[in-house]
One Martini backbone bead per residue (centre of mass of N, CA, C, O) as a GRO file, in nm:
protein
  443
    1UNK     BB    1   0.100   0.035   0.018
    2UNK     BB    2   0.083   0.362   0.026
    3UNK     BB    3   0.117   0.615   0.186
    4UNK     BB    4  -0.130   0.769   0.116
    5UNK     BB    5  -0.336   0.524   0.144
    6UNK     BB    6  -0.235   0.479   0.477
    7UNK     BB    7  -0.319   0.736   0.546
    8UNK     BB    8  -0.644   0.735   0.418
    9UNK     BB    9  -0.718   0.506   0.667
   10UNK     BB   10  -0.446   0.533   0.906
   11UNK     BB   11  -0.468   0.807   1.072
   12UNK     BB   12  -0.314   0.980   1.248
   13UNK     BB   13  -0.338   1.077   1.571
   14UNK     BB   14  -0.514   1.314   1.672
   15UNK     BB   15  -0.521   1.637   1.842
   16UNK     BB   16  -0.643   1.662   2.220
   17UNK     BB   17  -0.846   1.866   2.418
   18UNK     BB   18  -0.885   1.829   2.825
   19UNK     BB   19  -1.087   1.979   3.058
   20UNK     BB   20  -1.114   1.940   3.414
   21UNK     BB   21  -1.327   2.077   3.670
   22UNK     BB   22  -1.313   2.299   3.963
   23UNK     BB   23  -1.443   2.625   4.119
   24UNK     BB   24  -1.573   2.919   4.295
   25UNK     BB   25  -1.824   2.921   4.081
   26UNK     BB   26  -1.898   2.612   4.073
   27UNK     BB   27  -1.778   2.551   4.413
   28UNK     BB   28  -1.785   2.487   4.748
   29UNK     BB   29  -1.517   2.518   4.938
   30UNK     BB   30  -1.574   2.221   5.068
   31UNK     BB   31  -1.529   2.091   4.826
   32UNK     BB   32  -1.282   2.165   4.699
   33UNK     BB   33  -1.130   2.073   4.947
   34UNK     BB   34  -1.153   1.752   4.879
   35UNK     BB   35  -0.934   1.849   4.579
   36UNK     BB   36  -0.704   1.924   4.705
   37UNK     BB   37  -0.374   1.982   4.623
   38UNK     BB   38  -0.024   1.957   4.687
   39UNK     BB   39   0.232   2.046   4.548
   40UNK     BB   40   0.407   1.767   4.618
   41UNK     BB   41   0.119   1.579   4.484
   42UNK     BB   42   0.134   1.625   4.209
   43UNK     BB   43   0.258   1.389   4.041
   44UNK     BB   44   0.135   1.163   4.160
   45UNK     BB   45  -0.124   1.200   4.089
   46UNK     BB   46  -0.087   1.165   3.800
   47UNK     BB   47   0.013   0.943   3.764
   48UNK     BB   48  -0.258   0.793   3.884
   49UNK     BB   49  -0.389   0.913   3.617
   50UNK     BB   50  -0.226   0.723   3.414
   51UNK     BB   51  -0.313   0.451   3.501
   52UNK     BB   52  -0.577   0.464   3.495
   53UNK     BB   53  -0.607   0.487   3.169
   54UNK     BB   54  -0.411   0.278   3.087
   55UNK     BB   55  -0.662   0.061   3.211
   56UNK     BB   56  -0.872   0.201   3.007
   57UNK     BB   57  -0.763   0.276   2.716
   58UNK     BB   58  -0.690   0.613   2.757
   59UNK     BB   59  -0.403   0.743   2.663
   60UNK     BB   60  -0.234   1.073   2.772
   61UNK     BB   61  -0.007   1.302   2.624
   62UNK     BB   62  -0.115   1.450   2.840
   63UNK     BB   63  -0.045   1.609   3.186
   64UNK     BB   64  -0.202   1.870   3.412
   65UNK     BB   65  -0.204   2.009   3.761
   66UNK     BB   66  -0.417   2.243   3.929
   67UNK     BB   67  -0.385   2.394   4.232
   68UNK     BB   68  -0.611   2.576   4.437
   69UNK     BB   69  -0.809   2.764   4.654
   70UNK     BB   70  -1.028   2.797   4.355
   71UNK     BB   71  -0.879   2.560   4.211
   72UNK     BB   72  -0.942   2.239   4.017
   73UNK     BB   73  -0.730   2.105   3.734
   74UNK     BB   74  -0.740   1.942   3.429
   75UNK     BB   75  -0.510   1.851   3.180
   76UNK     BB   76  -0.532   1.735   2.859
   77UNK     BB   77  -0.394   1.493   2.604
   78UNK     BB   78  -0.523   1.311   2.297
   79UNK     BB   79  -0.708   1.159   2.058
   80UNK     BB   80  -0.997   1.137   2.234
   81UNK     BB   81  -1.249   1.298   2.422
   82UNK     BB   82  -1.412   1.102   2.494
   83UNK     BB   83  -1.208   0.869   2.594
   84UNK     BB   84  -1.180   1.067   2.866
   85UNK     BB   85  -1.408   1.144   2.993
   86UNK     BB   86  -1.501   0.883   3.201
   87UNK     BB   87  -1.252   0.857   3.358
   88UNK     BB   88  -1.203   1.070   3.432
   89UNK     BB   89  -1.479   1.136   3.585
   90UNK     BB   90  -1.375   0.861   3.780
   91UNK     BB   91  -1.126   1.000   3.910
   92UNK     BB   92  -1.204   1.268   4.036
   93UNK     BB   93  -1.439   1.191   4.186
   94UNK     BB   94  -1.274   0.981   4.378
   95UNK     BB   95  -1.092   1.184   4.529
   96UNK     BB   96  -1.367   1.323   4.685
   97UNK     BB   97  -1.550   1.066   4.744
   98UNK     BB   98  -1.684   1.048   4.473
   99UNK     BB   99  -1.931   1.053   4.221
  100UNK     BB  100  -2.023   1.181   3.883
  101UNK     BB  101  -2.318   1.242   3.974
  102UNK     BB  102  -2.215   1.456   4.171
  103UNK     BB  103  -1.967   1.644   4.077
  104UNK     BB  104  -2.121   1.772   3.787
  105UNK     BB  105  -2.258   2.014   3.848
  106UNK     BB  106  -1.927   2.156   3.934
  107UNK     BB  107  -1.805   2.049   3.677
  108UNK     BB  108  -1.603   2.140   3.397
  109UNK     BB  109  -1.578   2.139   3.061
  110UNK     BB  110  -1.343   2.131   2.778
  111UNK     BB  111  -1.241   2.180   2.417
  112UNK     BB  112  -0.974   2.258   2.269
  113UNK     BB  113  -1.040   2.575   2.231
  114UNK     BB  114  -1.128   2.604   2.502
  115UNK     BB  115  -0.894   2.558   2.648
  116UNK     BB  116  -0.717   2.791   2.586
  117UNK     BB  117  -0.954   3.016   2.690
  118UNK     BB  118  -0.937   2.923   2.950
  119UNK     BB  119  -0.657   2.941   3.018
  120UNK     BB  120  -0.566   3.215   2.934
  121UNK     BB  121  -0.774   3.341   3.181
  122UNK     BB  122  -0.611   3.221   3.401
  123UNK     BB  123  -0.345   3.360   3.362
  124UNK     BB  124  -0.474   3.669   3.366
  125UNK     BB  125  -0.686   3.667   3.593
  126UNK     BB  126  -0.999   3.617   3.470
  127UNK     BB  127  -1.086   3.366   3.644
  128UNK     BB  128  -1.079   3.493   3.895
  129UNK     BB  129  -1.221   3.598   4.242
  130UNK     BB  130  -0.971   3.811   4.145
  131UNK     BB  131  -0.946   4.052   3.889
  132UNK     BB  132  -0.646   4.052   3.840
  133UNK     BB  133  -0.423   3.816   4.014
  134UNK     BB  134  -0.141   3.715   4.008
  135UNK     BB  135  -0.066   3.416   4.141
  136UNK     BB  136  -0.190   3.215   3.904
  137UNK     BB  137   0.075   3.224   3.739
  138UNK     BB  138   0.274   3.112   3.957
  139UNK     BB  139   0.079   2.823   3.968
  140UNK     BB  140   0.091   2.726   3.661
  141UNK     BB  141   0.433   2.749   3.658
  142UNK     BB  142   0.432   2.476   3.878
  143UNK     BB  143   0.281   2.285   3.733
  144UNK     BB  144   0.413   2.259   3.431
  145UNK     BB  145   0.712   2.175   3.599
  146UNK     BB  146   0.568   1.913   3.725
  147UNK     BB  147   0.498   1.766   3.457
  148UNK     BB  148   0.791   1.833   3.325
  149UNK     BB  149   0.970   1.640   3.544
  150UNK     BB  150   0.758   1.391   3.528
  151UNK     BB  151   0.676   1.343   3.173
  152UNK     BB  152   0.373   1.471   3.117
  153UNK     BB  153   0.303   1.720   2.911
  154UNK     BB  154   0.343   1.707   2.639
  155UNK     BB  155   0.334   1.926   2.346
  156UNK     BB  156   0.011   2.026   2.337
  157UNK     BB  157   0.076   2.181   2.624
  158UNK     BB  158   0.315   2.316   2.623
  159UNK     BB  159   0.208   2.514   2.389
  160UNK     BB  160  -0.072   2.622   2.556
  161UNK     BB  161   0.150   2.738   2.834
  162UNK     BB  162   0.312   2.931   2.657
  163UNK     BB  163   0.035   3.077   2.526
  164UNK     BB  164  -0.054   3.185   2.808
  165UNK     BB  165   0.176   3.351   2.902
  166UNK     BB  166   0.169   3.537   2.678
  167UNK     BB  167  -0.112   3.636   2.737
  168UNK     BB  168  -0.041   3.712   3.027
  169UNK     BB  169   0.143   3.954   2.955
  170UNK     BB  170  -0.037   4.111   2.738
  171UNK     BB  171  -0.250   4.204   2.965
  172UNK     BB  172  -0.015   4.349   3.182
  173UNK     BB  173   0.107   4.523   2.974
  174UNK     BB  174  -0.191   4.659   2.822
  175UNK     BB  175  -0.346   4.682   3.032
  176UNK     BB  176  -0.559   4.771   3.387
  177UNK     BB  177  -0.544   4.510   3.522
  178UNK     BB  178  -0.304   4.542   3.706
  179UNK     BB  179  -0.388   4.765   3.843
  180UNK     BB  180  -0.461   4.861   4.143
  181UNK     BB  181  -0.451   4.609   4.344
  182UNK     BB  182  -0.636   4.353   4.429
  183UNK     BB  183  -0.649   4.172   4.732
  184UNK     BB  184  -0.646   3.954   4.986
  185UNK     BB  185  -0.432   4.093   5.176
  186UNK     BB  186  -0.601   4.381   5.158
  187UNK     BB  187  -0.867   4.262   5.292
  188UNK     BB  188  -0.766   4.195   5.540
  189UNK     BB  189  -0.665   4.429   5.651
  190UNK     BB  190  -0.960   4.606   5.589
  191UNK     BB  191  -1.085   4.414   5.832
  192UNK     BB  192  -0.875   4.478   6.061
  193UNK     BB  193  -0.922   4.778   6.073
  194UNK     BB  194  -1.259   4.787   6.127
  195UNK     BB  195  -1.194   4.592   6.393
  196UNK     BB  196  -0.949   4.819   6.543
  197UNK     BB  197  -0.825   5.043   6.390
  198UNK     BB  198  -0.570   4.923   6.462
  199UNK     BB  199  -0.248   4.705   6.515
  200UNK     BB  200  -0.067   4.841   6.799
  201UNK     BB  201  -0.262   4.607   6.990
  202UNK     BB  202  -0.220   4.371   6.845
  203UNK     BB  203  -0.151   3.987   6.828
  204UNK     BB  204  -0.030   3.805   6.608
  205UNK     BB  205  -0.119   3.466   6.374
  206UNK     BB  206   0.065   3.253   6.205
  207UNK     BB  207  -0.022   2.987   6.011
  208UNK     BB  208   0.223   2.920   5.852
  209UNK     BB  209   0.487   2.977   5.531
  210UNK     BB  210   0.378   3.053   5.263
  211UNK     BB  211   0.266   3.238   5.001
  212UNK     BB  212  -0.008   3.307   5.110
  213UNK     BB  213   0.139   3.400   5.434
  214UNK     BB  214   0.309   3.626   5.332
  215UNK     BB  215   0.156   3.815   5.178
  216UNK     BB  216   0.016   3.884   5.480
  217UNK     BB  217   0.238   3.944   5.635
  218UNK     BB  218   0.334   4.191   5.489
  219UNK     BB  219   0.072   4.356   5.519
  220UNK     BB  220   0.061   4.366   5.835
  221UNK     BB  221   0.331   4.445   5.929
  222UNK     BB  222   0.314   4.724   5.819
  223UNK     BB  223   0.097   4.806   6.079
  224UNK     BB  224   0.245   4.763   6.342
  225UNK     BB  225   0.221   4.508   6.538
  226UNK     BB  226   0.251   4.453   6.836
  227UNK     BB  227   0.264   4.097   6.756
  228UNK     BB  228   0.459   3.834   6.623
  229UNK     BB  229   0.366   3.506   6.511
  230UNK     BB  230   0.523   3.169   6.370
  231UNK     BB  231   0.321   2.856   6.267
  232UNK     BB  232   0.533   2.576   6.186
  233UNK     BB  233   0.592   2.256   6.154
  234UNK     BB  234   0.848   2.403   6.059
  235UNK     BB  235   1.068   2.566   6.198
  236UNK     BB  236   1.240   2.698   6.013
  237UNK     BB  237   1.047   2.843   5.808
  238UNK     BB  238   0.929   3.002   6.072
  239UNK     BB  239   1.208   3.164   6.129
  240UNK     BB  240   1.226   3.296   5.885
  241UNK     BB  241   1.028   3.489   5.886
  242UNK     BB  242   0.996   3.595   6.179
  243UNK     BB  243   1.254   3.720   6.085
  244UNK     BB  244   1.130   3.943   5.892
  245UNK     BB  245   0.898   4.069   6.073
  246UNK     BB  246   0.966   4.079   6.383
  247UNK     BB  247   0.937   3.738   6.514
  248UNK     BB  248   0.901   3.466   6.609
  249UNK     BB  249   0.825   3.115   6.665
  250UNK     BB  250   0.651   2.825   6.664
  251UNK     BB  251   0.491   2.539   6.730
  252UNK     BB  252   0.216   2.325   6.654
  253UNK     BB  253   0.258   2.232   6.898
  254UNK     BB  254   0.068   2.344   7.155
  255UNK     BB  255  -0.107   2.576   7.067
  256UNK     BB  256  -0.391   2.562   7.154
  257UNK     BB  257  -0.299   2.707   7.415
  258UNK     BB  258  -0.231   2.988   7.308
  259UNK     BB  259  -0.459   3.143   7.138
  260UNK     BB  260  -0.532   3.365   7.348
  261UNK     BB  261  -0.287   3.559   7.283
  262UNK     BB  262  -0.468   3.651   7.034
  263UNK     BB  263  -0.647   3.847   6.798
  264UNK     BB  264  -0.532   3.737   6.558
  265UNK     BB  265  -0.586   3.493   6.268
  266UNK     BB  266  -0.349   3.341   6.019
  267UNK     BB  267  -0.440   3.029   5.788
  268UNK     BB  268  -0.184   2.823   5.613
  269UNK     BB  269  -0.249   2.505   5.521
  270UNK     BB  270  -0.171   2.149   5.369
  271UNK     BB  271  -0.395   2.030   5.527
  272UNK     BB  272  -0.642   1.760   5.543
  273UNK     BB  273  -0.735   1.892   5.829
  274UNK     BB  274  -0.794   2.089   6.124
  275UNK     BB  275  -0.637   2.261   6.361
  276UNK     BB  276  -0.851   2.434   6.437
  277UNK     BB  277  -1.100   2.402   6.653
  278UNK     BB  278  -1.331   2.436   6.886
  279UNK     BB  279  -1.251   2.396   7.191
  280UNK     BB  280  -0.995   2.599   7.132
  281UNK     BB  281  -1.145   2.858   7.113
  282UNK     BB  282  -1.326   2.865   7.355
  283UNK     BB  283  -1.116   2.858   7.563
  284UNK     BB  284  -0.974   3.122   7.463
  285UNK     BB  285  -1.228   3.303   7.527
  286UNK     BB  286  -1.231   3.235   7.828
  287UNK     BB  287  -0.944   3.359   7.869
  288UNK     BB  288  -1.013   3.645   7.697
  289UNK     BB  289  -1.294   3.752   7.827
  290UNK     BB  290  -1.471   3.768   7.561
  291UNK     BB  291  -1.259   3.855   7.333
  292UNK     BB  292  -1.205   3.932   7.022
  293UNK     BB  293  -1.163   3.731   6.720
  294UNK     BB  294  -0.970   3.746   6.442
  295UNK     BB  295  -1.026   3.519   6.127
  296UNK     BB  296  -0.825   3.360   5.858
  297UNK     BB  297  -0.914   3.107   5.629
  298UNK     BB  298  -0.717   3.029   5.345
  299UNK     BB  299  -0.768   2.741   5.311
  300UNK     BB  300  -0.759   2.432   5.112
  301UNK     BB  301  -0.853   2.318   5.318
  302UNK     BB  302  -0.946   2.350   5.621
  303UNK     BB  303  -0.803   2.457   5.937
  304UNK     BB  304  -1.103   2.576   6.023
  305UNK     BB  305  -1.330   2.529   6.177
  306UNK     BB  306  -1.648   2.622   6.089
  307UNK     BB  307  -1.797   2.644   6.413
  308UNK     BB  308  -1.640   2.908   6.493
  309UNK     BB  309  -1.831   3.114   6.354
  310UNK     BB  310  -2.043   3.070   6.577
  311UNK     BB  311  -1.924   3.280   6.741
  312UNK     BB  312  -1.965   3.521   6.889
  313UNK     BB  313  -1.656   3.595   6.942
  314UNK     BB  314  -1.609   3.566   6.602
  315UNK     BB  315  -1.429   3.609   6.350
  316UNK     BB  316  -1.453   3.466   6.027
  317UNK     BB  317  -1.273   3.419   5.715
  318UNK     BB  318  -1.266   3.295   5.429
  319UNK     BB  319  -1.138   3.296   5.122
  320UNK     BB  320  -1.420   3.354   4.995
  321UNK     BB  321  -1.458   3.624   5.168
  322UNK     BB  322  -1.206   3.781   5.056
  323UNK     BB  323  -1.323   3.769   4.746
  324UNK     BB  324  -1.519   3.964   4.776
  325UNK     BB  325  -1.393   4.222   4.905
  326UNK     BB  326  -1.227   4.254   4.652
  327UNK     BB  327  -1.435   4.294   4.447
  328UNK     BB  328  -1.542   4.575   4.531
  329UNK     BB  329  -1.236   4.716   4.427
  330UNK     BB  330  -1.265   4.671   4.102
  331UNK     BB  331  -1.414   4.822   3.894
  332UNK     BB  332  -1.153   5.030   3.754
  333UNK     BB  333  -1.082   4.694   3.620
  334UNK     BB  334  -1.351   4.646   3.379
  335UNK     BB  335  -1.287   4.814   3.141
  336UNK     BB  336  -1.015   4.608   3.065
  337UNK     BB  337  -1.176   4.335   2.985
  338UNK     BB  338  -1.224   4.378   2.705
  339UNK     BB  339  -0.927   4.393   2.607
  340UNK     BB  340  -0.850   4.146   2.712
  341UNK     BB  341  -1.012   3.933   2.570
  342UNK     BB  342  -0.884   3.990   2.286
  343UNK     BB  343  -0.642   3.861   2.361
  344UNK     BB  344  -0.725   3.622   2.391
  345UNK     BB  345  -0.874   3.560   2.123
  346UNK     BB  346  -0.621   3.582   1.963
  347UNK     BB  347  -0.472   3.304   2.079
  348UNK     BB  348  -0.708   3.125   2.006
  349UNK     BB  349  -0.639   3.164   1.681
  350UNK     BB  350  -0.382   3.063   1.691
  351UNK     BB  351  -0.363   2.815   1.826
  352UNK     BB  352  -0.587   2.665   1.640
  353UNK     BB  353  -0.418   2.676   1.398
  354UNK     BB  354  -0.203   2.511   1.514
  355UNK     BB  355  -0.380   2.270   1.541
  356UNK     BB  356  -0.482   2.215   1.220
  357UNK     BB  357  -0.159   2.204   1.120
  358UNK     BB  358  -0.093   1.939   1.331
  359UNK     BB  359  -0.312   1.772   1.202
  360UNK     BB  360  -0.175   1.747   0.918
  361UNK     BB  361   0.124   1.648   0.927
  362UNK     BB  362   0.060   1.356   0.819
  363UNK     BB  363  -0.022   1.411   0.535
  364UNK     BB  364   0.216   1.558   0.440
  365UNK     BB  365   0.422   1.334   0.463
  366UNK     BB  366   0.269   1.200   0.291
  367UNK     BB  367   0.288   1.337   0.009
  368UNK     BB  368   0.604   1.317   0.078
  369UNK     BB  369   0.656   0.998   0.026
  370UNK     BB  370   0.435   0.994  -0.246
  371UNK     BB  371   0.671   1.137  -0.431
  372UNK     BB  372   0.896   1.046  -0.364
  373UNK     BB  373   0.863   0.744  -0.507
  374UNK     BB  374   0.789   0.777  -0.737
  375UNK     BB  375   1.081   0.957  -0.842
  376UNK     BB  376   1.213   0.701  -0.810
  377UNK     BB  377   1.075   0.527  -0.995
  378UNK     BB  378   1.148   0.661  -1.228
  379UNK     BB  379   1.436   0.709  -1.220
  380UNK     BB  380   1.516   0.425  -1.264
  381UNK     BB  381   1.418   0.385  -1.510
  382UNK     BB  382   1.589   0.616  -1.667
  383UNK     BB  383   1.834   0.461  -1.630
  384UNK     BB  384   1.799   0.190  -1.763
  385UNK     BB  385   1.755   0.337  -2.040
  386UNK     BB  386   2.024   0.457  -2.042
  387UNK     BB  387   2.168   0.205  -2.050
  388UNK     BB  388   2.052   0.068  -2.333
  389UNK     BB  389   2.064   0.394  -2.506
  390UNK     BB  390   1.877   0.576  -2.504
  391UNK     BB  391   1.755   0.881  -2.544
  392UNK     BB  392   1.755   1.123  -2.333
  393UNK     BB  393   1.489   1.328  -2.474
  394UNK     BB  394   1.306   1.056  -2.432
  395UNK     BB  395   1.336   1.012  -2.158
  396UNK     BB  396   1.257   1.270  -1.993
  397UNK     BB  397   0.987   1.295  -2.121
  398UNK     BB  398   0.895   1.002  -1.975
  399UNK     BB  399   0.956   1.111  -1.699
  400UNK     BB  400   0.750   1.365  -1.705
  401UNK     BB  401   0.514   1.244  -1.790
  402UNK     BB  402   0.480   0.992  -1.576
  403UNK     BB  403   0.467   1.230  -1.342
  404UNK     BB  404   0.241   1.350  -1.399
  405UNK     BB  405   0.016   1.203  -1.412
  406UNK     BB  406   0.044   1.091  -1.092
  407UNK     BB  407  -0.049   1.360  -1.014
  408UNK     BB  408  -0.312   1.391  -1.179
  409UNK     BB  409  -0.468   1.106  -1.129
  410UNK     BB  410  -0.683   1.175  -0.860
  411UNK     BB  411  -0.778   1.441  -0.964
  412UNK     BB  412  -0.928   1.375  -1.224
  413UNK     BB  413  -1.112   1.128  -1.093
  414UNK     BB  414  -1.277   1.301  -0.909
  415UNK     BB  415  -1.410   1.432  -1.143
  416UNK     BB  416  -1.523   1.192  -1.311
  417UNK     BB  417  -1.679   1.077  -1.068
  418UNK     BB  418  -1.823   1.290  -0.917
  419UNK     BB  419  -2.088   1.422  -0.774
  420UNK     BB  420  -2.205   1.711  -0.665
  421UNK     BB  421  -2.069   1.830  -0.418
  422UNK     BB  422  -1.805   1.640  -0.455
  423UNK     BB  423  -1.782   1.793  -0.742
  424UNK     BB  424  -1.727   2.059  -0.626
  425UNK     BB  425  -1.445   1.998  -0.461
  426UNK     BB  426  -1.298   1.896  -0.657
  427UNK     BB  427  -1.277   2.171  -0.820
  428UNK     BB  428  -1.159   2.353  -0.594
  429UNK     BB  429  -0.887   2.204  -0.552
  430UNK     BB  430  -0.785   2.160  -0.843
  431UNK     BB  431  -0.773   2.478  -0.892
  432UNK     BB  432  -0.565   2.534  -0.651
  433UNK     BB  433  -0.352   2.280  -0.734
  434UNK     BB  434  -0.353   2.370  -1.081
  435UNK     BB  435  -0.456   2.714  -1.151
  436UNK     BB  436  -0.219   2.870  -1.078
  437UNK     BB  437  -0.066   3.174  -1.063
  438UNK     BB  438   0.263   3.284  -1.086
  439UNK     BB  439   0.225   3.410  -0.787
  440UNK     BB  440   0.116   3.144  -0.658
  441UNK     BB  441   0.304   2.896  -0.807
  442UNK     BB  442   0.583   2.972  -0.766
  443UNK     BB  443   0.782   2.711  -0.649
   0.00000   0.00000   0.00000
């Protein structure tokens, strides 16, 4: 069989991409956090769903896994959407303990070009609970590099997610969405300021020390509260923290004793339990004297139990409330949502192509070893003849002729045998590809 006939019978893979998730629009906090990775288990996790996928015949060219406190998403690449997304969608929600029909309602599905679209907006900071919050793109360049040094990441995510770096790059610097930033952190103090008045007699505790317990202890720390104390799991990073703050570090170990000595408590950790109970609580408003303690669990899942909220003398703040009140000071940078999508759209439309154009090459390489093939074949018969002692431009004639035949005649039959809309395709191809004009056909 020759390579167009057998490129035309068994088209190579095409490639697909396949997004699904859920985040802070789609699902509240508590499931959320049921599903929530934390950095360091980003690869195991992959892996794990590598394994189910090959072991259901679903095998993924790429696999890259984004988990933020708003939202946990996967993104895919694949021969075909239809056959990842059930395994897919049975494997995610295996994660938080439920069915596909649990967490359906909850989920969204992107495919293909929707899945660029979806990235580039993640990316720009546009599809945030605070519109164009920078962190999320220092995020998605962690996931990135945790799937390709995992070997998972696979040719045609990685161009999706190099094409988002750079959409998220001209949205900063052409729009006016970076500007003025609203954060998370900047929402804390404002809520911190409305019930203290100042911070000059609060005593702060950050429990954990990742990127965003820094992020928010420097903007408190800011405000010179009475004292910063920073407890985690880690004490050398507790220390190395409270060493720039100009505070203490704590173990986390018999914290739970100490609650009471704090007015304010600000908590982010990967763990995957409750840190503060409601009884460790309680207990501190009576040694405070049913003074207000105001708390704000950033994390995903939570460190502070639920029930912490209900209690008379206890503000209690989650990730999702401080991005609602973020949100409120956000219309100034609403007018540049409209150029920021417009970039994105663009984007889109070249990705699309990019797209388009690798879905081709497969074909195009079958044409071009079904042109080597003829070429060589006439050649050799020309060398024979040319052996045989025949005159050259007999030969070259012939060569020049049945190489032409063989070109023109998939091209003339499918015009000779087809008919209505199939002869007008054969038609229009035909025009296109054998009746240029010299300034479009040279060469």
């Amino acid at each position: 069989m020759t390579a167009l006939a057998l490129a035309a019978s068994s088209p190579s893979t095409p490639s697909c991409l396949l997004a699904v998730g859920l985040n802070h629009a789609s699902a509240p906090l508590d499931l959320r956090g049921r599903y929530a990775v934390p950095v360091d288990r980003l690869a195991s996790t992959l892996q794990g769903l590598r394994e189910h996928l090959l072991a259901r015949g679903a095998p993924a060219t790429g696999l890259t896994l984004l988990s933020t406190c708003n939202r946990t998403e996967l993104y895919l690449g694949g021969s075909d959407a239809a056959d990842l997304l059930a395994p897919v969608e049975t494997w995610f929600a295996a994660q938080g303990g439920a069915g596909p029909d649990d967490l359906r309602p909850h989920r969204y599905v992107h495919q293909d070009a929707d899945v660029a679209r979806h990235a580039f907006r993640v990316a720009a900071g546009l599809d945030s609970a605070v519109l164009g919050e920078p962190q999320i793109l220092g995020q998605l360049k962690t996931a990135v590099r945790t799937a390709d040094a995992a070997g998972m990441l696979g040719g045609t995510l990685q161009q999706l997610f190099q094409r988002s770096f750079a959409v998220a790059k001209a949205v900063r610097s052409g729009t006016e969405i970076g500007a003025h930033p609203v954060s998370l952190a900047a929402a804390a103090v404002r809520i911190a300021l409305q019930l203290f008045g100042d911070l000059s007699q609060q005593r702060v505790l950050f429990i954990g020390a990742g990127e965003m317990i820094d992020l928010v202890a420097t903007h408190l720390a800011a405000r010179a509260p009475a004292a910063i104390a920073v407890a985690n799991r880690s004490l050398e990073r507790a220390e190395a923290l409270a060493g720039r703050l100009g505070g203490t570090a704590l173990p986390l170990v018999g914290l739970d004793r100490r609650l009471h000595e704090f007015d304010l408590i600000v908590s982010c950790t990967a763990s995957s339990l409750p840190l503060v109970g409601l009884g460790a609580v309680q207990r501190a408003l009576r040694a405070r004297r049913r003074r207000p303690m105001l708390m704000f669990d950033l994390a995903v899942p939570r460190d502070i139990e639920a029930e912490v909220g209900g209690l008379d003398d206890v503000y209690l703040y989650t990730v999702d409330d401080l991005a609602s009140r973020a949100a409120e000071g956000g219309e100034r940078r609403l007018a540049a949502v409209q150029a920021a999508e417009s970039l994105v759209d663009a984007g889109v439309d070249h990705f699309r192509l990019w797209l388009a154009r690798r879905a081709s090459v497969p074909l195009v390489q079958a044409v071009l070893a079904q042109g080597e093939s003829w070429r060589e074949q006439e050649l050799q018969r020309a060398r024979r003849a040319l052996t045989r002692g025949a005159p050259v431009d007999e030969v070259l004639q012939l060569l020049s002729a049945t190489l032409t035949r063989k070109l023109l005649h998939g091209a003339l039959a499918g015009l000779h045998h087809s008919k209505g809309e199939e002869h007008a395709a054969w038609t229009d191809a035909a025009q296109r590809c054998f009746l240029r004009s010299d300034a479009h056909g040279a060469g």
